[in-house]
C-alpha positions in Angstrom: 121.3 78.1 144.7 123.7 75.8 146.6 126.7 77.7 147.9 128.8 74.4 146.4 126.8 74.2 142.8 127.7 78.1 143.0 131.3 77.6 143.9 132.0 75.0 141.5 130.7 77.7 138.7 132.5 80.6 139.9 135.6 78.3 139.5 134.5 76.1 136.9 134.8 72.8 138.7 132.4 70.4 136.3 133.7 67.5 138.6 132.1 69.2 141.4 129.1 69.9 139.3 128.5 66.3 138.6 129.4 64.8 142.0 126.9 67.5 143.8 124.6 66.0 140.7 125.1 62.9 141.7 123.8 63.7 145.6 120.8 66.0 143.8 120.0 65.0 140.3 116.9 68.0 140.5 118.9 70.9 141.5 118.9 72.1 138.0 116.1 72.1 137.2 115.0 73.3 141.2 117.3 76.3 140.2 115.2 76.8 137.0 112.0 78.3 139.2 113.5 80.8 140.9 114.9 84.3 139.1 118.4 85.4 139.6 121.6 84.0 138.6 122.1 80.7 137.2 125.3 78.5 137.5 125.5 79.3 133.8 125.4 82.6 134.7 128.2 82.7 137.1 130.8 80.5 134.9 130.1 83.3 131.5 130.9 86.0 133.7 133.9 84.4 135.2 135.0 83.0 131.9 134.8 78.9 132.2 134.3 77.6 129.4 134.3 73.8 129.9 131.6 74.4 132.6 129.8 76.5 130.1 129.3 73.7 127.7 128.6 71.1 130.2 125.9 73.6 131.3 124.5 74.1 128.0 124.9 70.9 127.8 122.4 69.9 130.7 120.7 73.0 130.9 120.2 74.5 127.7 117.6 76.5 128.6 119.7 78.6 130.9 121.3 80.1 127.8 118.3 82.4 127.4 117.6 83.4 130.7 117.7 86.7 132.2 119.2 86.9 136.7 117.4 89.8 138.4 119.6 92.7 137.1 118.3 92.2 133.4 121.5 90.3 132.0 121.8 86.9 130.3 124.8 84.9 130.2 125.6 86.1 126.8 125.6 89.6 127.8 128.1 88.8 130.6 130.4 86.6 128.4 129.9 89.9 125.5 130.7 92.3 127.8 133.4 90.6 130.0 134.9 89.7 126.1 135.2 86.3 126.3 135.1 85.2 122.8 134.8 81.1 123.2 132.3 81.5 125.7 130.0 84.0 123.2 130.4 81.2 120.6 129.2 78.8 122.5 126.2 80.1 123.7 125.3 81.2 119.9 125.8 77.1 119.2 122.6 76.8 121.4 121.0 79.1 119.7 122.1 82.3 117.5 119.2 84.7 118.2 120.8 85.0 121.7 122.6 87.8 120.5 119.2 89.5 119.8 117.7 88.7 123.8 116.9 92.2 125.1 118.1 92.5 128.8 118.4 95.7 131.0 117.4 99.0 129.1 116.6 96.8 126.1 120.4 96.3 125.7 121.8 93.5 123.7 124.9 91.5 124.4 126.3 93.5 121.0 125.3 96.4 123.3 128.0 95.7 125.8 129.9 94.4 123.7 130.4 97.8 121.8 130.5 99.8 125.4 133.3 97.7 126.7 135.1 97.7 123.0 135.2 94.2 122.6 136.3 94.2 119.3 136.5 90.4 118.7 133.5 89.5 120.2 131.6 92.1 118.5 132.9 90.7 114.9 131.8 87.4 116.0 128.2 88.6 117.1 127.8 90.6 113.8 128.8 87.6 111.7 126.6 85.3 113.6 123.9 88.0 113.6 124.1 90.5 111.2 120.5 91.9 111.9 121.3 93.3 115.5 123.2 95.9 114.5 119.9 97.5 114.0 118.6 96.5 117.5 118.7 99.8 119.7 117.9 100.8 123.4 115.3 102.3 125.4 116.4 105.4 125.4 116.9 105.0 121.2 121.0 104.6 121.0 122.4 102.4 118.2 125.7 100.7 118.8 127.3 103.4 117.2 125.9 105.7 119.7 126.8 103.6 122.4 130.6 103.8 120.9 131.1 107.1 120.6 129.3 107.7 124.4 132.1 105.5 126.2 134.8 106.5 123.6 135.0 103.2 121.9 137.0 104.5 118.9 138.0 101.1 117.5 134.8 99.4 118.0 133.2 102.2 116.3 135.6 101.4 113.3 134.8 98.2 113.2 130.8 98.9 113.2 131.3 101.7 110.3 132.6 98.6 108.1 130.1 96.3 109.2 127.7 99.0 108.2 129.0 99.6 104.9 129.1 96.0 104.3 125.6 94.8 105.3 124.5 98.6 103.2 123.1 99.8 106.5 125.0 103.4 106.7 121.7 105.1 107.1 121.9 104.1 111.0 124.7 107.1 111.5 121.8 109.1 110.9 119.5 107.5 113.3 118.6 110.0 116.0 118.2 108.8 119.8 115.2 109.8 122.1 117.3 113.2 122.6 117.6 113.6 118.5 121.4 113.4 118.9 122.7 111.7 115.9 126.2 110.1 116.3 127.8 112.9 115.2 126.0 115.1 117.1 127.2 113.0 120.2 130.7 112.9 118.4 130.9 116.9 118.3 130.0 117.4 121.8 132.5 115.3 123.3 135.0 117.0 121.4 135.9 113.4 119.7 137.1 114.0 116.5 138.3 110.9 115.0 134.5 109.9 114.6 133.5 113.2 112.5 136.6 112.8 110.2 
């Protein structure tokens, strides 16, 4: 990628994007054959939102695009928490928050690790289903939760459960047969159990 079309997505310069479209009206789609990180890649991790939608905008096809460490740009924007970002990319197209990157993770995946609380409402209301989706070493989100500590985003999954009548995933056993409580009683963490 251009060190300029990157620049102007790590600081979210659209002006810059258009004018270095204007001298190149192919590097888009020039960056599109290569792996690796996209400029739409760079602007959801560093939170730019206007150069997010101008991106999905020209580029939708970005949106669903893995960079050579297994993340899309939803995963960054989940795990980085920025909500309006996250809600954008689900406008070009919702099953994003079901696109399996590194370890099979979803962006509700990192979301959950990094207790993202709001965006991890927003990706269960937008897609409900992927609360079910789990990694390849078998961990549901709730697993994931009570691994990094993630107290109140294992609250909030618990009601989600309830809700969407899906409890039966606290029993779900990971490719070591810990269940969550299992996990919950060996790190000592209490507040899950109770």
């Amino acid at each position: 990628m251009d060190g300029r079309l990157f620049e102007a997505a790590r600081t979210g310069n659209v002006v810059g994007l258009h004018q270095l479209l204007e001298e190149d009206p192919l590097q888009l789609h020039a960056i599109a054959l290569v792996s690796g990180d996209t400029p739409l890649h760079i602007a959801s991790m560093t939170g730019h939102l206007d150069f997010v939608k101008e991106m999905t905008r020209l580029m939708p096809g970005f949106a669903c695009e893995l960079n050579q460490d297994g993340f899309s740009p939803m995963h960054l924007a989940a795990a980085n928490g920025y909500l309006e970002i996250v809600r954008e990319l689900l406008k070009v197209d919702s099953n994003l928050c079901r696109l399996k990157g590194r370890e099979r993770k979803t962006a509700l995946h990192f979301a959950v690790v990094k207790g993202r609380v709001e965006v991890i409402n927003e990706l269960l209301s937008s897609c409900p289903e992927s609360v079910e989706d789990v990694t390849i070493g078998g961990e549901t989100v709730l697993h994931l939760a009570v691994m990094n500590y993630q107290f109140e985003a294992f609250e909030v999954m618990i009601e989600k459960l309830k809700q969407l009548s899906k409890e039966s995933l606290l029993n779900w056993k990971d490719e070591g047969g810990n269940t969550v409580l299992h996990l919950a009683t060996y790190t000592k963490q209490r507040e899950v159990s109770d």
